[in-house]
Steps between C-alpha positions, in 0.01 A plus 500: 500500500176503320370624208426853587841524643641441182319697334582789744861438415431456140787712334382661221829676388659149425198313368492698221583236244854658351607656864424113542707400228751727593510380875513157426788558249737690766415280751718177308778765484727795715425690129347513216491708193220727411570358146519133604153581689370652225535227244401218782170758530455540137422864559660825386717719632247787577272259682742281727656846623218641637403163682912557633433832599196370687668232682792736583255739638374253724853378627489178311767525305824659426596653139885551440674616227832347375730628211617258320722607209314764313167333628332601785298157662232507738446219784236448712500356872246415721545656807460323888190642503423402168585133512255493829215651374528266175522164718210628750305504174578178387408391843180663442432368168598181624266504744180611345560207219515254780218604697207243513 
């Protein structure tokens, strides 16, 4: 693989840097909590939700909802397809930062 390979597979979706963020946190777990991703990506409510809906939209991730007592809690998965395209661009990133 060379350089213009990687950047032909260059995935802009994830490489955004809170998709990033949020495909690096669900990646260490089965699920996560939009509110646990949230705080650990200091951003608000509004924001992080419309980088889930991206994701989602792409087939990244999965967004349940789970009632617990009154509360209604909302987890977030990565999805097979997910958890490949985040490692291939690892793989990429690792790759450009060790080419000589």
């Amino acid at each position: 693989m060379n350089l213009s390979d990687d950047l032909q597979d260059w995935d802009r979706i994830i490489l955004s840097p809170l998709r990033f963020t949020i495909m690096s946190l669900i990646n260490q777990a089965d699920a996560v909590g939009f509110a646990d991703i949230r705080r650990a990506a200091q951003t608000t409510p509004q924001t992080l939700s419309k980088q889930v809906t991206i994701l989602e939209n792409a087939g990244y991730i999965n967004v349940s909802k789970i009632a617990r007592g009154r509360r209604i809690l909302t987890e977030i998965s990565a999805t097979d397809e997910g958890r490949r395209a985040f490692k291939r661009q690892i793989d990429i990133l690792k790759h450009i930062a060790d080419a000589r």
